[in-house]
TIZAVO-190280 format. One record per residue (C-alpha): x, y, z; residue in three letters. Coordinates in steps of 0.2 Angstrom, whole numbers. Example, Ala and Ser with C-alpha at 12.3 -4.5 7.8 and 13.67 -1.06 7.14 Angstrom:
{rec {62 -22 39} 'ALA'}
{rec {68 -5 36} 'SER'}
% end
This chain:
{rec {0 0 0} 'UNK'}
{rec {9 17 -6} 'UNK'}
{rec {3 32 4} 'UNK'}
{rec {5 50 -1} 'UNK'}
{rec {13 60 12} 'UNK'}
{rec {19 74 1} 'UNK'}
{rec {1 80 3} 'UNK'}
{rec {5 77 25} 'UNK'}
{rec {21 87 21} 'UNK'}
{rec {13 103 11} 'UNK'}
{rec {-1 101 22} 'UNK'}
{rec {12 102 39} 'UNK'}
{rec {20 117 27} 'UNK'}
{rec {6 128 25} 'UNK'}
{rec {0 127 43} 'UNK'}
{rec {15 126 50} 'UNK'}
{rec {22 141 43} 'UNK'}
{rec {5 151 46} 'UNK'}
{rec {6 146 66} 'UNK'}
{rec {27 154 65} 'UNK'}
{rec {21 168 58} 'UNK'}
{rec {6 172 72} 'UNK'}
{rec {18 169 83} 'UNK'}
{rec {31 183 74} 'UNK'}
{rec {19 197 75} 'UNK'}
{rec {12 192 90} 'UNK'}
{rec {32 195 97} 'UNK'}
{rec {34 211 87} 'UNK'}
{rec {15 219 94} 'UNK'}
{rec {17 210 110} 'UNK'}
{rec {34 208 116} 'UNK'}
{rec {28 203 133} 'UNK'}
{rec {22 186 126} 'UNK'}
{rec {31 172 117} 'UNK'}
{rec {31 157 111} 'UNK'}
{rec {19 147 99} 'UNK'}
{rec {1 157 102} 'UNK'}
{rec {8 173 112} 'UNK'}
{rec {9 158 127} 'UNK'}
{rec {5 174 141} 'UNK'}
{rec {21 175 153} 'UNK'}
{rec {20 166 171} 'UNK'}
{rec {10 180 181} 'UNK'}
{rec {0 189 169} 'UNK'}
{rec {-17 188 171} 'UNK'}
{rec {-30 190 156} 'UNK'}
{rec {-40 208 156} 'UNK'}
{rec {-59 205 162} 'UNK'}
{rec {-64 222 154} 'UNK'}
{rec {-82 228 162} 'UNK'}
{rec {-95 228 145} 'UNK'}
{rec {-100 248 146} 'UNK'}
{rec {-109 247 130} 'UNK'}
{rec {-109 254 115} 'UNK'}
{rec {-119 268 117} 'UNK'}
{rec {-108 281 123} 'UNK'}
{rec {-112 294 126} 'UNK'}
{rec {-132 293 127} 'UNK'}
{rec {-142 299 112} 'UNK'}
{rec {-150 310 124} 'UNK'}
{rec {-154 312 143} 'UNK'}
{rec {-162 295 152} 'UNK'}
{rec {-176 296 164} 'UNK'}
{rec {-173 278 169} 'UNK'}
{rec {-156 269 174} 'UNK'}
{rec {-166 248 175} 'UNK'}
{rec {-183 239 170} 'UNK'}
{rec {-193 227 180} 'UNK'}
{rec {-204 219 166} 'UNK'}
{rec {-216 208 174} 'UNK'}
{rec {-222 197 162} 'UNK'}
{rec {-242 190 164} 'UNK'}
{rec {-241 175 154} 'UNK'}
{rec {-254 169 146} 'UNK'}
{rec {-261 182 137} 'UNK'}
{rec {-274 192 152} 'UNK'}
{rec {-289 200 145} 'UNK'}
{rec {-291 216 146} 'UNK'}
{rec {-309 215 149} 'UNK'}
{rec {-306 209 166} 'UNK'}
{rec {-293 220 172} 'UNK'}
{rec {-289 239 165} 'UNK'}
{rec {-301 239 152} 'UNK'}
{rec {-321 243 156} 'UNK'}
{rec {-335 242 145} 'UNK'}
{rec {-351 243 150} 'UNK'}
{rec {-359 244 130} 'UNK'}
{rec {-351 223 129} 'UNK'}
{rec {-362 220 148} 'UNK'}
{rec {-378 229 139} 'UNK'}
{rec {-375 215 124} 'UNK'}
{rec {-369 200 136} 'UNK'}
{rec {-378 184 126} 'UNK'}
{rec {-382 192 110} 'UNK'}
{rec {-373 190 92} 'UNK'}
{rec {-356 198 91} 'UNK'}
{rec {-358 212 75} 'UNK'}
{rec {-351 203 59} 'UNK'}
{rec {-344 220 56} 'UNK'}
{rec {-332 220 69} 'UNK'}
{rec {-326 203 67} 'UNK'}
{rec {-328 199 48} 'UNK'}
{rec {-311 195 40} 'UNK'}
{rec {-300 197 54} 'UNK'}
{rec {-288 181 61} 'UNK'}
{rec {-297 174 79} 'UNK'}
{rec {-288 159 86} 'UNK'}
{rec {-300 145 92} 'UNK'}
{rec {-316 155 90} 'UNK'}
{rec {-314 155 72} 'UNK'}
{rec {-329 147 61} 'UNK'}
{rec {-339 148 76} 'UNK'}
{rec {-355 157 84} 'UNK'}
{rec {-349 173 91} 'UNK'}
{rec {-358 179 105} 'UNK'}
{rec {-353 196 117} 'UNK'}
{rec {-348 190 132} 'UNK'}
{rec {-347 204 148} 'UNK'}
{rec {-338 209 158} 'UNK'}
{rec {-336 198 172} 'UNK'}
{rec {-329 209 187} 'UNK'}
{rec {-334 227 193} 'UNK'}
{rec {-324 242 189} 'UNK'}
{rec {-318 258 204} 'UNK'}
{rec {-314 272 202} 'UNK'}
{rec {-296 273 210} 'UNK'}
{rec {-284 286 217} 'UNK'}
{rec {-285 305 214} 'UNK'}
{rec {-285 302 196} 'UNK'}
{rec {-300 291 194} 'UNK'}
{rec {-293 278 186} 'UNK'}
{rec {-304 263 182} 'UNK'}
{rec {-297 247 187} 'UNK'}
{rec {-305 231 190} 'UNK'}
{rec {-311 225 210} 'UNK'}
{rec {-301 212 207} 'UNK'}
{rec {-283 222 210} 'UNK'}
{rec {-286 230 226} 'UNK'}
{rec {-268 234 228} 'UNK'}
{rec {-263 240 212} 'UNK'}
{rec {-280 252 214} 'UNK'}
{rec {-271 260 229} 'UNK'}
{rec {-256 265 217} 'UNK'}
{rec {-268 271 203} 'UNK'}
{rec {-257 287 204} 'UNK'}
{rec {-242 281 201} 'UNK'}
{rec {-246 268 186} 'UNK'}
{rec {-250 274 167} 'UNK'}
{rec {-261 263 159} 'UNK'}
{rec {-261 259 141} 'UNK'}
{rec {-277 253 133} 'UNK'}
{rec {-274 253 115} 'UNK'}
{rec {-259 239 113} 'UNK'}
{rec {-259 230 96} 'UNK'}
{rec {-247 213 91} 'UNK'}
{rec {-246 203 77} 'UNK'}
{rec {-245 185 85} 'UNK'}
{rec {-259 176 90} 'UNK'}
{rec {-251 161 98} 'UNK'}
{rec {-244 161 113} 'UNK'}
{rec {-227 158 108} 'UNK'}
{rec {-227 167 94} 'UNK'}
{rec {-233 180 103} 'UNK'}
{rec {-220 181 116} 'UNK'}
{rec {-207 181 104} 'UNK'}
{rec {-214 195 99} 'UNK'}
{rec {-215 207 115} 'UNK'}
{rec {-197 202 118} 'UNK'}
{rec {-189 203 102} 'UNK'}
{rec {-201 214 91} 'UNK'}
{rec {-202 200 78} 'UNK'}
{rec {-211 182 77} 'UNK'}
{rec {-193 176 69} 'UNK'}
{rec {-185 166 83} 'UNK'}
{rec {-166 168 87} 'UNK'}
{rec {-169 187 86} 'UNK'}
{rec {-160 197 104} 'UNK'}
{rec {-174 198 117} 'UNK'}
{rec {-175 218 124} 'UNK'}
{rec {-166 214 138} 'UNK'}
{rec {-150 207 129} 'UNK'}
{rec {-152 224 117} 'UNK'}
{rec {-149 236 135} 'UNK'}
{rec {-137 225 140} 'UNK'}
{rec {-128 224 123} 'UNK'}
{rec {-132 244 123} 'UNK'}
{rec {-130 251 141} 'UNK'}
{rec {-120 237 150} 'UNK'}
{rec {-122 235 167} 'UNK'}
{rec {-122 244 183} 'UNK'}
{rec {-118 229 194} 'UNK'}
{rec {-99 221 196} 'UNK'}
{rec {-107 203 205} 'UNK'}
{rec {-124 199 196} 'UNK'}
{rec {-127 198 176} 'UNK'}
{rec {-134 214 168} 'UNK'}
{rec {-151 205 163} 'UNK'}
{rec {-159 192 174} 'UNK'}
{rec {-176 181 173} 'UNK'}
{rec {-186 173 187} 'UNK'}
{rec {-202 163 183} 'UNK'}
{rec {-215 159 196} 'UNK'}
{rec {-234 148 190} 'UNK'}
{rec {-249 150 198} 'UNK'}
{rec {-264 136 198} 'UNK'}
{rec {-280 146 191} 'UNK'}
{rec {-276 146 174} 'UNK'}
{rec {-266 133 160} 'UNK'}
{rec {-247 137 163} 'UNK'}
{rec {-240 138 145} 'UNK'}
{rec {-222 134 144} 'UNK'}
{rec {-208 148 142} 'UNK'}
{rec {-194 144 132} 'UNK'}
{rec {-176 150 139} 'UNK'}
{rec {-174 157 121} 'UNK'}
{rec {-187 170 125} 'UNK'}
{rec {-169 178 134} 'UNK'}
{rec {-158 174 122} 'UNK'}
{rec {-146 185 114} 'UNK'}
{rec {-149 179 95} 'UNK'}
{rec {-135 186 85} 'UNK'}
{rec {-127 195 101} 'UNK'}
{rec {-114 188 109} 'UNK'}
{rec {-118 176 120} 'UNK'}
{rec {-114 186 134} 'UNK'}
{rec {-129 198 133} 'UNK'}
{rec {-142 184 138} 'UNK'}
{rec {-153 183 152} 'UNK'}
{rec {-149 172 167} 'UNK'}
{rec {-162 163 175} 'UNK'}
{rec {-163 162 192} 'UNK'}
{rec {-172 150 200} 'UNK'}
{rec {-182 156 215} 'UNK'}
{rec {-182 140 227} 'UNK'}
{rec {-167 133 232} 'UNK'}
{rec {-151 138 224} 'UNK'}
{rec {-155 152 211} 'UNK'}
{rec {-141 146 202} 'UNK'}
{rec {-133 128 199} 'UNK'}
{rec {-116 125 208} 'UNK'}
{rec {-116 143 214} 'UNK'}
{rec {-108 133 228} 'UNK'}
{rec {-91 126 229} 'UNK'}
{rec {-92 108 236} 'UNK'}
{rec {-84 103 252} 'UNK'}
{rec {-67 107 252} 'UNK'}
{rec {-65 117 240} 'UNK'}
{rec {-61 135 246} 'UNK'}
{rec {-61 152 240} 'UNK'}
{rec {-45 152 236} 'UNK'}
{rec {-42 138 228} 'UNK'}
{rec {-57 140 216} 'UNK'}
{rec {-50 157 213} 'UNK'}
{rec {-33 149 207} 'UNK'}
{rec {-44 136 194} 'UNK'}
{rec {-53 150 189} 'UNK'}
{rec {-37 162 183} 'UNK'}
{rec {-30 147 176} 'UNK'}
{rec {-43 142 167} 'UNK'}
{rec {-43 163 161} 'UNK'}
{rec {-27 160 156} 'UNK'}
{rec {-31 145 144} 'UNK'}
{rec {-44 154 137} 'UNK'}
{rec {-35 169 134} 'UNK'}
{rec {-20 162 126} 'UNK'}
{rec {-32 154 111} 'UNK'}
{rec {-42 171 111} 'UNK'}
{rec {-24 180 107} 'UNK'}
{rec {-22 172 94} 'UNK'}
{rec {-41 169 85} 'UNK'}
{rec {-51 186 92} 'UNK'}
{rec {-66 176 95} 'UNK'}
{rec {-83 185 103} 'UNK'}
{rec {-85 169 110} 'UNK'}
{rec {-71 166 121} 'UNK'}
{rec {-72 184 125} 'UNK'}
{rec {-88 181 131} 'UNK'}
{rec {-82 163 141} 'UNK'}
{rec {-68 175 147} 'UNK'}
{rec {-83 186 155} 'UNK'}
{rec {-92 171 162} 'UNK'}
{rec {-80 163 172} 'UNK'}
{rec {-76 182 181} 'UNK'}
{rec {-95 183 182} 'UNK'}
{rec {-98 166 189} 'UNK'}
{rec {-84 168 201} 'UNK'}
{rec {-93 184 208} 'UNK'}
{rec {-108 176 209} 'UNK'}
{rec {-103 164 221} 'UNK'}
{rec {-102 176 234} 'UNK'}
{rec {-115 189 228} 'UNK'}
{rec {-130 178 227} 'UNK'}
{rec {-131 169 240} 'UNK'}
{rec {-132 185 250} 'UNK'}
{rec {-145 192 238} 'UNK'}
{rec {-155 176 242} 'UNK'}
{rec {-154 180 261} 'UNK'}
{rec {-170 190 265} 'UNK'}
{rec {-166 189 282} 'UNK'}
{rec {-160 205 284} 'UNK'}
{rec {-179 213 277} 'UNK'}
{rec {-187 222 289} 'UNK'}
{rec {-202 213 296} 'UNK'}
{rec {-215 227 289} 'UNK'}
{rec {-207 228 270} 'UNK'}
{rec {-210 204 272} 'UNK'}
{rec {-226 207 275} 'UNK'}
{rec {-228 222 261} 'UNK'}
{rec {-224 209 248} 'UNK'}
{rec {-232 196 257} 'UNK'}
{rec {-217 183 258} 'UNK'}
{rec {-207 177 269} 'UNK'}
{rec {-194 174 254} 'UNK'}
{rec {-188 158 245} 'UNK'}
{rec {-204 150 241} 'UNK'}
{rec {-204 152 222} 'UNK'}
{rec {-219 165 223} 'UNK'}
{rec {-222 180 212} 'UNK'}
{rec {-221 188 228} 'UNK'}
{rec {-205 182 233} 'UNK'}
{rec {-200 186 216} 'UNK'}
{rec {-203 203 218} 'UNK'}
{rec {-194 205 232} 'UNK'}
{rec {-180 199 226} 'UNK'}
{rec {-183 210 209} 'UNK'}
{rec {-180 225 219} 'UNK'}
{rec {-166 217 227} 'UNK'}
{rec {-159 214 212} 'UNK'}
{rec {-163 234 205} 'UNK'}
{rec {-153 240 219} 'UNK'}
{rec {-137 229 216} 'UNK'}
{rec {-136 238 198} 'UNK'}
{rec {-146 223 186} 'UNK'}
{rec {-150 234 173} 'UNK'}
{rec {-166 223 165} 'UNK'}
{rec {-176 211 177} 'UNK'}
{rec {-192 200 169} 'UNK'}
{rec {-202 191 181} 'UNK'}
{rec {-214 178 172} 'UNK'}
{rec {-229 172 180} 'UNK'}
{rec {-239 157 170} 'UNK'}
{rec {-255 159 176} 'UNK'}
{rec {-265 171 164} 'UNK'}
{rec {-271 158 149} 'UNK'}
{rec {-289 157 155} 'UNK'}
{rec {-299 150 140} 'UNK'}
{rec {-312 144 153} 'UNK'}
{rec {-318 152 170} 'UNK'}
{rec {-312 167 166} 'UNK'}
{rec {-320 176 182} 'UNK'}
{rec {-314 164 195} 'UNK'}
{rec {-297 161 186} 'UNK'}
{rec {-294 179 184} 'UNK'}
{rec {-299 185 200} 'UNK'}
{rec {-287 171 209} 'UNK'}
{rec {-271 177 197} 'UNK'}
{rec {-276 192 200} 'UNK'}
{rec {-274 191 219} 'UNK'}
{rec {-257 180 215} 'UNK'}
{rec {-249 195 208} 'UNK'}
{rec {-259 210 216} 'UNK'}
{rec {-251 213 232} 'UNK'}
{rec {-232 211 227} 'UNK'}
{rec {-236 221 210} 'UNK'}
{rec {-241 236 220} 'UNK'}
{rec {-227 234 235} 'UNK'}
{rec {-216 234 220} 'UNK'}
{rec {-219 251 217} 'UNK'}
{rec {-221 258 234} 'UNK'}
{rec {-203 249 240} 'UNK'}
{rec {-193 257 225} 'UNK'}
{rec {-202 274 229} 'UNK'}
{rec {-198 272 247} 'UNK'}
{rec {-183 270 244} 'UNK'}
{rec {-182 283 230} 'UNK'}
{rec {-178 272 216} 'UNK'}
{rec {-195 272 207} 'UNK'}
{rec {-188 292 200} 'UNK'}
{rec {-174 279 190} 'UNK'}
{rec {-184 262 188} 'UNK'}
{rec {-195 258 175} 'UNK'}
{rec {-210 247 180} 'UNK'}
{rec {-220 237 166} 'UNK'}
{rec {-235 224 167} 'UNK'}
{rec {-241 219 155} 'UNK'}
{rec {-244 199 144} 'UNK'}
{rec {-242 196 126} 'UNK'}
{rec {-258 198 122} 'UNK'}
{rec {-279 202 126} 'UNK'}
{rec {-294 191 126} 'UNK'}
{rec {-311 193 113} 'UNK'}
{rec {-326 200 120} 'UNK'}
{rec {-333 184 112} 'UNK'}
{rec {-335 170 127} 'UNK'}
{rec {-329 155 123} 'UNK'}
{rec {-338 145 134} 'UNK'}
{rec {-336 153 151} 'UNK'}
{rec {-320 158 145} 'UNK'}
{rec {-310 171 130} 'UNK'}
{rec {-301 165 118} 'UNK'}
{rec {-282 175 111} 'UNK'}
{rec {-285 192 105} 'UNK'}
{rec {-272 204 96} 'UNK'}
{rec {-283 219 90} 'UNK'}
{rec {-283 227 107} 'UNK'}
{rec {-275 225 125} 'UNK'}
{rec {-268 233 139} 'UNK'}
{rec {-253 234 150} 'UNK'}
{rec {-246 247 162} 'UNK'}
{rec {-232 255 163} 'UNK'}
{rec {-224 264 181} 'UNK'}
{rec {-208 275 184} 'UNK'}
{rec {-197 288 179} 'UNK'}
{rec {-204 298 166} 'UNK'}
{rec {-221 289 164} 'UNK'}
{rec {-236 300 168} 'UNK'}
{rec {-245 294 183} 'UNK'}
{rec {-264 291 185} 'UNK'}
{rec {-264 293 167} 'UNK'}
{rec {-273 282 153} 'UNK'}
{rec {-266 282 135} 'UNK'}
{rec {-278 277 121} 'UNK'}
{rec {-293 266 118} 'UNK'}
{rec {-302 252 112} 'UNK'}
{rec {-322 252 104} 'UNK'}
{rec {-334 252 116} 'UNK'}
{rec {-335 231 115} 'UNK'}
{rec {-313 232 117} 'UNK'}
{rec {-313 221 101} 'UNK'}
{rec {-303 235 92} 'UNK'}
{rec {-289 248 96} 'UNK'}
{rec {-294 263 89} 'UNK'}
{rec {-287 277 98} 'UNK'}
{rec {-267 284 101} 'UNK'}
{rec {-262 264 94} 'UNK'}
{rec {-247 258 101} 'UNK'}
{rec {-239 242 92} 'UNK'}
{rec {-225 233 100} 'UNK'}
{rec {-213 241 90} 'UNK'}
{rec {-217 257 99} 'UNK'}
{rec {-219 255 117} 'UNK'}
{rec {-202 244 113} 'UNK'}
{rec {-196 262 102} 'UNK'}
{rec {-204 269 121} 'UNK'}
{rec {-194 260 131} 'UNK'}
{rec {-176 262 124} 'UNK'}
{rec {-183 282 125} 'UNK'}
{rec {-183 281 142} 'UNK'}
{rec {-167 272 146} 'UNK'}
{rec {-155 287 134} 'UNK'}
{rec {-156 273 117} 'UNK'}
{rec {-164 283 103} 'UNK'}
{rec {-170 266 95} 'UNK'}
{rec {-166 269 78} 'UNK'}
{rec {-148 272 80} 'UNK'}
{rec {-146 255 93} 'UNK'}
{rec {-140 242 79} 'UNK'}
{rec {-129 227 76} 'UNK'}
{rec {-121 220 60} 'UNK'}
{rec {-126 201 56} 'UNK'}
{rec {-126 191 38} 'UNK'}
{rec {-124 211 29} 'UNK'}
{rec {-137 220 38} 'UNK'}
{rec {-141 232 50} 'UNK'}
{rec {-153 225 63} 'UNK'}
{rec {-162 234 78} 'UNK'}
{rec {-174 227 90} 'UNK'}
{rec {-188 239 82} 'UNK'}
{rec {-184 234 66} 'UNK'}
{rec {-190 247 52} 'UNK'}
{rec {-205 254 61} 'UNK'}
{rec {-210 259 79} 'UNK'}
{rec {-214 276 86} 'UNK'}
{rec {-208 283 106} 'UNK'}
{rec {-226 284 111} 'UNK'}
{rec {-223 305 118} 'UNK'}
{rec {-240 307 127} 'UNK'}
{rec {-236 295 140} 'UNK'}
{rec {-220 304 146} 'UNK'}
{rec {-218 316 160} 'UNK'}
% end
């Protein structure tokens, strides 16, 4: 058998010669380092640089350093919570008008007999401003001055995953950035310990908790090192946070700078993202082992601001969640998203609204009265809001998905409180007033945080991309 090794030997050749030659320059523009792959010399350490993002300085003054997006998922309706109309309980049983319904996409309803369906819970009048908001939210009534509620929200997806793609990416094309990896990719973050964007999840029992894919927090074509961490809110909030027995601090210090070191020597020579990104992890992760167990121990929490929020801390609740939100805000997160999978109610909508409701209500509203106490709610911006509304169509004792018209709320700096933006028709089947499309109160919420969202892009496969895409709109009657 005759085997060809002239083509091992200009093979060896070419690469051979390619890996002296990185290793030349890398001499000449680094003397410090030598060898095969610029080896980095004996104590050196590799540079964990502090993301500051690339928007520097701000396109214009920010009113708001963070975000707490709490996230109802499941898609609440709107007829039931921040939306009244008493013209859809005048018509509760009869024939929902073809005209407002003819031609346009309804989930599950679609082909069948449409009938209005009212309004199963009373509306109040709430705070100085008069806000009308459902019985069913007690507590949030008591901070109606503070909260800005939008009533005209359109989106384009009417499945629930679709549809939550959508809020967080601005498009129903997965492995787009979710907003929270765009601010960290843009603004960085304000905290050396904990990642810049952070997700907690927390399900109810009322209605059918529809599963949320970790890719709702990805950072698409980012770097990797913009993407949300979850936490998990029992237990340890993060795997192997804690070193094993007898491992100490020090020690996983030294595996940890050695393992810098390894990683750094590749990324001298190949300038990947990627490593750059593994680089920040370790450093991140390292921190982390110190930092979060402390930001897990509530034990410190006075006694009055526990029973605020209505936890004791470290029971997986939406309350707890909360808590640990604002915790979170004041160690420098600059995005927080708190799901809560209780809101799909397709069936009982008046039982199973009112019980998620009273999961979320009490934390919701201590929320904003623990960052205002603490005067944090002047540079926080509060958001509530699902990924879509309900039909004033029943479906059974239930609503089916709805995409012409929702609401969601918005508190914090720069938000008008005790205001209401925009409208539905008088049976909340259409938005018809001051619209607001995703792309804009996502164009609304860069505003906010200094980003003018047109100008907040990244480069991938020849094209500039931006998490509004080629529309939205800042939504200026809402601001301060």
């Amino acid at each position: 058998m005759t085997t060809d090794n002239s083509i091992h030997r200009r093979t060896f050749l070419r690469t051979g010669t390619a890996g002296i030659g990185t290793a030349i320059l890398a001499s000449l523009l680094k003397p410090e380092f030598s060898g095969i792959y610029g080896l980095l010399a004996a104590d050196a350490k590799p540079a964990i640089d502090k993301w500051a993002g690339v928007v520097r300085p701000l396109h214009h003054p920010a009113k708001v350093k963070r975000v707490i997006y709490l996230c109802m998922a499941g898609g609440p309706s709107h007829l039931e919570t921040w939306d009244y109309k008493p013209k859809l309980a005048e018509m509760n049983g009869q024939p929902m008008p073809e005209s407002f319904t003819k031609g346009k996409p309804i989930a599950q309803l679609q082909g069948a007999k449409l009938t209005c369906f009212a309004p199963q819970h009373r509306f109040e009048k709430f705070g100085q401003s008069g806000q009308e908001i459902s019985e069913i939210f007690p507590h949030i009534g008591g901070v109606a001055d503070e909260i800005c509620i939008i009533r005209s929200m359109v989106t384009e997806a009417i499945n629930h995953d679709p549809a939550h793609t959508f809020m967080n990416t601005g498009t129903t094309i997965s492995g787009r950035p979710a907003l929270g990896a765009w601010l960290n990719y843009g603004l960085g973050s304000e905290s050396e310990n904990l990642p810049g964007f952070v997700v907690m999840t927390s399900t109810g029992k009322f209605g059918q908790a529809q599963p949320i894919a970790a890719r709702q927090w990805h950072s698409g074509f980012l770097p990797s090192r913009f993407q949300g961490v979850e936490f998990r809110s029992k237990g340890d909030p993060v795997l192997y946070v804690r070193n094993p027995a007898g491992v100490t601090i020090d020690r996983q210090r030294d595996i940890v700078d050695t393992v810098q070191k390894l990683n750094q020597l590749e990324n001298n020579v190949v300038d990947d993202p990627e490593i750059a990104t593994r680089i920040s992890a370790y450093e991140t992760a390292f921190r982390m082992q110190a930092s979060v167990p402390e930001l897990m121990d509530v034990s410190n929490e006075p006694k009055h601001i526990l029973e605020m929020y209505g936890t004791e801390g470290g029971d997986g609740s939406f309350n707890a969640n909360c808590l640990l939100a604002r915790r979170l805000a004041e160690r420098g997160v600059r995005f927080i998203q708190l799901y809560h999978r209780d809101w799909d109610h397709h069936g009982a909508v008046k039982e199973h609204s009112a019980g998620t409701a009273k999961e979320v209500d009490q934390a919701c509203a201590a929320l904003l009265k623990d960052l205002k106490q603490r005067d944090m709610l002047k540079d926080t911006l509060v958001i509530w809001g699902g990924e879509f509304g309900r039909t004033p169509m029943a479906q059974g004792s239930g609503r089916d998905h709805h995409i012409k018209g929702f609401s969601i709320w918005m508190a914090g700096g720069g938000i008008k409180g005790g205001f209401s933006h925009g409208q539905t028709d008088e049976l909340g089947y259409d938005s018809v007033h001051d619209i607001v499309h995703v792309n804009d109160f996502h164009a609304t919420i860069l505003h906010l945080l200094g980003i003018d969202h047109t100008r907040l892009t990244y480069r991938f496969q020849g094209r500039d991309f931006r998490l509004t895409d080629v529309a939205g709109n800042v939504v200026k009657p809402i601001l301060a």
